[in-house]
BARO-155464 format. One record per residue: residue number from 1; chain; x, y, z negated of N, C-alpha, C, O in turn. Coordinates in steps of 0.2 Angstrom, whole numbers, padded with zeros to 4 digits. Each point is the difference from the previous one (the first is absolute). Example, Ala and Ser with C-alpha at 12.3 -4.5 7.8 and 13.67 -1.06 7.14 Angstrom:
ATOM resi chain   n_X   n_Y   n_Z  ca_X  ca_Y  ca_Z   c_X   c_Y   c_Z   o_X   o_Y   o_Z
ATOM    1     A  0066 -0028 -0039 -0004  0006  0000  0004  0006  0000  0005 -0001 -0003
ATOM    2     A -0007  0006  0007  0004  0006 -0001 -0004  0005 -0003  0003  0006 -0001
END
This chain:
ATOM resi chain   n_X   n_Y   n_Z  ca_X  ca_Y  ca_Z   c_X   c_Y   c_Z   o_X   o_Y   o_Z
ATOM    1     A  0072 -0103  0092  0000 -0005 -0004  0001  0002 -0008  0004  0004 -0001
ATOM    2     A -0008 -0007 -0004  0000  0002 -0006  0005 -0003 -0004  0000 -0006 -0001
ATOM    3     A  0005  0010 -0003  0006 -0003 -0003  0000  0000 -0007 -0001  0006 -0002
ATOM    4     A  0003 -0010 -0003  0001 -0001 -0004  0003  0006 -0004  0004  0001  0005
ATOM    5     A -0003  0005 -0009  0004  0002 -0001  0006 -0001 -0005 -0001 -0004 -0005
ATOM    6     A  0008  0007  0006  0004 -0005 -0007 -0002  0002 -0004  0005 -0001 -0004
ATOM    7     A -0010  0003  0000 -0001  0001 -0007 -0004 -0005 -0002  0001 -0002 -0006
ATOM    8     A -0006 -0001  0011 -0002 -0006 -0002  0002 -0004  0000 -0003 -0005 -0003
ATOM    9     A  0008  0005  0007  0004 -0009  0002  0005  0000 -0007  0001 -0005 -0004
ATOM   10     A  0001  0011  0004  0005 -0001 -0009 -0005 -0003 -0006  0002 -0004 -0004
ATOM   11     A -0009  0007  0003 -0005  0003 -0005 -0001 -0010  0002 -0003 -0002 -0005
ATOM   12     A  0004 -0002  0008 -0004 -0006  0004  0005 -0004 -0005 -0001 -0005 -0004
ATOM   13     A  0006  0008  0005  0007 -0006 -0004 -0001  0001 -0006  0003 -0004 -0003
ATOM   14     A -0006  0011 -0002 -0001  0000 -0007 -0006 -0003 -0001 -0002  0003 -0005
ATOM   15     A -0004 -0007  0008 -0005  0000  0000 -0002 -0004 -0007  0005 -0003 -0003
ATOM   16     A -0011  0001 -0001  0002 -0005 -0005 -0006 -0003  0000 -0005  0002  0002
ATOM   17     A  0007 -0010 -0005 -0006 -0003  0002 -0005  0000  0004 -0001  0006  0002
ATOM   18     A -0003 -0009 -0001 -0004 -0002  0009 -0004  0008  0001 -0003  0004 -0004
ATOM   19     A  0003 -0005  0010 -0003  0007  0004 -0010 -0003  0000 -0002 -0005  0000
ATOM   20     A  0000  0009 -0001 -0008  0000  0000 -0004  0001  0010 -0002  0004  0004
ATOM   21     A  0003 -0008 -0004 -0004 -0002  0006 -0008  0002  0003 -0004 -0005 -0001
ATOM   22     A  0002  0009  0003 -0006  0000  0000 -0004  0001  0007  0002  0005  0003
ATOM   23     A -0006 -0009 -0001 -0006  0000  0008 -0005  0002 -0003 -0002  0003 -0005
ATOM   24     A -0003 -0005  0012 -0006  0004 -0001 -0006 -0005  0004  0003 -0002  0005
ATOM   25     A -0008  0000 -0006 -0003 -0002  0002 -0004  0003  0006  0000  0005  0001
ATOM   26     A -0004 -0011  0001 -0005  0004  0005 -0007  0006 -0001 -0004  0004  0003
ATOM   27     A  0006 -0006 -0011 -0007  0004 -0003  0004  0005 -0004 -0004  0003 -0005
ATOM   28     A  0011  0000  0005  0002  0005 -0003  0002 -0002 -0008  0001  0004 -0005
ATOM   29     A -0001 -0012  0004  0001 -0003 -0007  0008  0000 -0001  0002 -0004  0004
ATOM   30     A  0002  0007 -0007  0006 -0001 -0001  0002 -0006 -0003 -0003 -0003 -0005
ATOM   31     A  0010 -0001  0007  0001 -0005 -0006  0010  0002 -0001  0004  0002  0004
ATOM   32     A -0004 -0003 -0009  0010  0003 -0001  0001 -0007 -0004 -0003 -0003 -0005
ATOM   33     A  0008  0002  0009  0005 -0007 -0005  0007  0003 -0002  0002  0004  0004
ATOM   34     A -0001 -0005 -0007  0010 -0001  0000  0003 -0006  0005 -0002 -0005  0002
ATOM   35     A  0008  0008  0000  0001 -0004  0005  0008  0000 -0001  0004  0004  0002
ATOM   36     A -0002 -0010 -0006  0007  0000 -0004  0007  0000  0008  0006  0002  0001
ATOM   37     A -0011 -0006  0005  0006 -0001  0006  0001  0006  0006  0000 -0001  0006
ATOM   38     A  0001  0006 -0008 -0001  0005  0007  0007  0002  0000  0004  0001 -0004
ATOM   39     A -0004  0000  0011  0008  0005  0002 -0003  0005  0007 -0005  0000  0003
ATOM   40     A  0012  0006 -0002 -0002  0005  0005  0005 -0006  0006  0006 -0002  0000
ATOM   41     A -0014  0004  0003  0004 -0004  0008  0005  0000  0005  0005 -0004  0001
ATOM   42     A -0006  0013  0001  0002  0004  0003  0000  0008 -0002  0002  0002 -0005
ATOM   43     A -0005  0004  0011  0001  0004 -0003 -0006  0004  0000  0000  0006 -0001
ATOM   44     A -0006 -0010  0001 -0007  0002 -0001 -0005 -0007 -0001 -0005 -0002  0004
ATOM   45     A  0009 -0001 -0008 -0005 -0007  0001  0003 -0006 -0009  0005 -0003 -0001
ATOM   46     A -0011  0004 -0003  0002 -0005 -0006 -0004 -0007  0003 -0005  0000  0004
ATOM   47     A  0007 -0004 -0006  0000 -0007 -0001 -0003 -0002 -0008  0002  0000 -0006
ATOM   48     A -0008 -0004  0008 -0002 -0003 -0009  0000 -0007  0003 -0001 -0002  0006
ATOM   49     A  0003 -0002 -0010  0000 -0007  0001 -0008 -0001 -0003 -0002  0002 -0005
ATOM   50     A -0003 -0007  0012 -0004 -0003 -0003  0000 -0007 -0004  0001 -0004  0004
ATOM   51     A -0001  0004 -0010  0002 -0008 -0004 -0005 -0002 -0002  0001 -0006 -0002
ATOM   52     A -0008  0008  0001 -0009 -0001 -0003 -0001  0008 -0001 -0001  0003 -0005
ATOM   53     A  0000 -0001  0013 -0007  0005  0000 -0005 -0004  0002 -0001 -0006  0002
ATOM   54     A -0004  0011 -0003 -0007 -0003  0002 -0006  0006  0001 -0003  0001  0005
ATOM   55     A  0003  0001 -0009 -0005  0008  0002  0007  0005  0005 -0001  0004  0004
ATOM   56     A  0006 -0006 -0006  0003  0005  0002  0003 -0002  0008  0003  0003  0004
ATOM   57     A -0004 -0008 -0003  0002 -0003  0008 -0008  0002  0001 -0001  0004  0005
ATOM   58     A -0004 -0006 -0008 -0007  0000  0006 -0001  0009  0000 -0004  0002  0005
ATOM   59     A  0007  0004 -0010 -0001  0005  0001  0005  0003  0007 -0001  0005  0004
ATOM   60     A  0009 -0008 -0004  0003  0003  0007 -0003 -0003  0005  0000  0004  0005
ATOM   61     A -0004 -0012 -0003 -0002 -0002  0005 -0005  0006  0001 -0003 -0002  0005
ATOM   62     A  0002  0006 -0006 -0006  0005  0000  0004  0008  0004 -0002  0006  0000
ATOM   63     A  0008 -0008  0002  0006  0007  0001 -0001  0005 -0006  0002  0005  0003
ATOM   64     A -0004 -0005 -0010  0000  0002 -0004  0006  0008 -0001  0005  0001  0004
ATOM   65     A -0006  0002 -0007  0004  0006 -0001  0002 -0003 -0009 -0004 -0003 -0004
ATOM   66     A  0010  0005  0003  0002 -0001 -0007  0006  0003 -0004  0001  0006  0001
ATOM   67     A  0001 -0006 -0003  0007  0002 -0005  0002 -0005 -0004 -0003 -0005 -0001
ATOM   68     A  0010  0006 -0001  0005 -0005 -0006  0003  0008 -0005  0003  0005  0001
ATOM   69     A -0005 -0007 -0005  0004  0004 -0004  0004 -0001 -0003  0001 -0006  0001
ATOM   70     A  0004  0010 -0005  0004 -0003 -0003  0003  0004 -0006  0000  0006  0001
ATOM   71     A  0003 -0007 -0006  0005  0005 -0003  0008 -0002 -0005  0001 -0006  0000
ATOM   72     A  0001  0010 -0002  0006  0002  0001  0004 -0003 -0008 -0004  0000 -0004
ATOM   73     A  0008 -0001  0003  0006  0000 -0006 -0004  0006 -0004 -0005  0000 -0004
ATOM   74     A  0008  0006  0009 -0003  0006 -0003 -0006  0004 -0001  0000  0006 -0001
ATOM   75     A -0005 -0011  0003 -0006  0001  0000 -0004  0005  0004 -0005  0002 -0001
ATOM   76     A  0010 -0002  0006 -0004  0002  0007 -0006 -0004  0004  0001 -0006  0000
ATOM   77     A -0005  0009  0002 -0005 -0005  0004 -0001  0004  0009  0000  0006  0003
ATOM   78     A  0000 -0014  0000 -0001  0001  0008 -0005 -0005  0002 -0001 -0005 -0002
ATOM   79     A -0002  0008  0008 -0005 -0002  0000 -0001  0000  0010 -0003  0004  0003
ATOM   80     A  0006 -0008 -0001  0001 -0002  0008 -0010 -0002  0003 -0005 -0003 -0002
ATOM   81     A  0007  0005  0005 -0008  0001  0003  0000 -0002  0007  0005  0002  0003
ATOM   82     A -0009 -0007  0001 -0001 -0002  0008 -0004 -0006  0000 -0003 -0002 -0005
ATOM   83     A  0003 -0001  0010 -0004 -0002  0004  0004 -0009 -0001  0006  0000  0002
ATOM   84     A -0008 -0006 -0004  0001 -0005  0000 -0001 -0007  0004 -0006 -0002 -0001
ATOM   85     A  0010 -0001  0003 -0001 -0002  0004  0001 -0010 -0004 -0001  0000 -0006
ATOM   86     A  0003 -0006  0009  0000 -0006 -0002  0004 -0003  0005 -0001  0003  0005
ATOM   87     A  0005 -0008 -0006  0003 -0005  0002  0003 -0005 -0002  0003  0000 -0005
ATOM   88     A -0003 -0007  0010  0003 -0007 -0003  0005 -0001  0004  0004 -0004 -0003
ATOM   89     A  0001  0006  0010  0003  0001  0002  0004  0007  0004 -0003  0005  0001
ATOM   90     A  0008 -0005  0001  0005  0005  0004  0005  0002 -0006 -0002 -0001 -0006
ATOM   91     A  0006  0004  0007  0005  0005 -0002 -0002  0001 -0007  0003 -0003 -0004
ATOM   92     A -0008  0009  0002 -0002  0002 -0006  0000 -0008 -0005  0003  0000 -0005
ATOM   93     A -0007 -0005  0009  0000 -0004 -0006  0004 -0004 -0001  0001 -0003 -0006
ATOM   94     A  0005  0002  0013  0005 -0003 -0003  0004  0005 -0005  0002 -0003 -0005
ATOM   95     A  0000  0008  0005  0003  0003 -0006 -0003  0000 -0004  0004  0001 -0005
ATOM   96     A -0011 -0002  0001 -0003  0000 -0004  0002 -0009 -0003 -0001 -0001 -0006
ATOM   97     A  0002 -0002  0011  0001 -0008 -0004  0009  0000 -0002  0002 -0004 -0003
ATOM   98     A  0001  0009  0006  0007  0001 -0003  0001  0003 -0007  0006  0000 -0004
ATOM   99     A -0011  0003  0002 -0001  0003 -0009 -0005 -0003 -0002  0001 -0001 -0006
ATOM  100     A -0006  0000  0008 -0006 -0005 -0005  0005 -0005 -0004  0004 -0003  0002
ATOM  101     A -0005  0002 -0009  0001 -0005 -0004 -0004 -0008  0005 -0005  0000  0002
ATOM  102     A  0010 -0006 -0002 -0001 -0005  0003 -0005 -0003 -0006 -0003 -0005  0003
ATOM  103     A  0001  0007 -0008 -0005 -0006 -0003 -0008  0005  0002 -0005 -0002 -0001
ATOM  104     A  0006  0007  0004 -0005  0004  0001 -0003 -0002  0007  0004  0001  0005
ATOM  105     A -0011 -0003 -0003 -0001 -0002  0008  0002  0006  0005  0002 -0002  0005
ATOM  106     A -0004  0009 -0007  0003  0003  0005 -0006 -0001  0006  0003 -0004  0004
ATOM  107     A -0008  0004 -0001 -0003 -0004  0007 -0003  0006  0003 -0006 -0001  0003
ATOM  108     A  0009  0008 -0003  0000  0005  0002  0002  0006 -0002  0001  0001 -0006
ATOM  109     A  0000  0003  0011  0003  0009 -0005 -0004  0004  0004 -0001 -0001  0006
ATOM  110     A -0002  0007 -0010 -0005  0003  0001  0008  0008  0001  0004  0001 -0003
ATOM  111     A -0007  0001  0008  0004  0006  0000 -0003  0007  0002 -0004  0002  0004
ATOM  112     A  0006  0002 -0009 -0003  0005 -0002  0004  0007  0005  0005  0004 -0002
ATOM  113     A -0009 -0003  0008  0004  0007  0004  0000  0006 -0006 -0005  0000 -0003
ATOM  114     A  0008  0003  0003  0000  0007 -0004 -0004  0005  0005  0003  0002  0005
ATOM  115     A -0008  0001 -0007  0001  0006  0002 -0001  0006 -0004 -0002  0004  0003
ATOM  116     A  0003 -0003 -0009  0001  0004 -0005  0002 -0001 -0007 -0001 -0005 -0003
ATOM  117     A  0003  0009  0000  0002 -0001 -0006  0001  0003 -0005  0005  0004  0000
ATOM  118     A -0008 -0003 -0006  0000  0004 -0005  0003 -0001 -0008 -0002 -0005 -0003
ATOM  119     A  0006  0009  0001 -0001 -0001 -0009 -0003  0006 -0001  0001  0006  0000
ATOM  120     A -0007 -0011 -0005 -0004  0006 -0004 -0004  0000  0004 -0004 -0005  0001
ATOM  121     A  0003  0013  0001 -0004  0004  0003  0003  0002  0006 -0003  0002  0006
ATOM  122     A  0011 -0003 -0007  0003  0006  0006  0002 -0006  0005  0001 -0006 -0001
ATOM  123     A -0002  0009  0007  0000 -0005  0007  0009  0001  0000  0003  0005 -0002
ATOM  124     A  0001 -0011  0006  0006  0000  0001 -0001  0000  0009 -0003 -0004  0004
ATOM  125     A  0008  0009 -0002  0001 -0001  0007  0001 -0004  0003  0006 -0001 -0001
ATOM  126     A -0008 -0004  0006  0006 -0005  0004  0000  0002  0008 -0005  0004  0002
ATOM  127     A  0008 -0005  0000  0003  0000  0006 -0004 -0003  0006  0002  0000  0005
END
């Protein structure tokens, strides 16, 4: 099972302003949004609230492969990498309607399994 490690889950808590979001299409077209709603789920699984995707739900319905980046207070950058999936109900999305801002629709959460993770150039270990 692939694990979070603690230097991201701290690195997650100084993160600044929205995480950059990025899928992949069926033809290898990239599309990256910002995505101001995300939290880490568990110990290998982030959560984006979907509130108006559109390229980017029709590119996970495709089992798409992707990343979120992110960076730091102190200008560190990470860049979680895996395999994306969609959902309108179970567990993931009810936690996901427990931080969603209420004026936001929220009408699914896309969740991003980790399976690697890099700042920079250099690969970070997980578990």
């Amino acid at each position: 099972m692939v694990k979070l490690p603690k230097i991201i889950r701290d690195e997650w808590e100084k993160k600044i302003k929205a995480p950059i979001v990025t899928t992949v299409d069926s033809m290898g077209q990239a599309n990256s949004i910002y995505a101001s709603c995300v939290s880490i789920f568990d110990e290998k699984k982030i959560l984006i609230a979907n509130n108006y995707f559109d390229k980017t739900l029709s590119n996970i319905k495709t089992g798409c492969k992707g990343n979120i980046l992110f960076l730091t207070e102190e200008g560190n950058s990470y860049q979680l990498k895996g395999t994306f999936t969609h959902m309108t109900e179970g567990e993931m999305f009810d936690d996901m309607k427990s931080w969603n801002p209420e004026k936001l629709p929220g009408v699914g959460v896309a969740v991003l399994e980790v399976e690697s993770i890099y700042s920079g150039n250099k690969e970070i270990k997980i578990d």
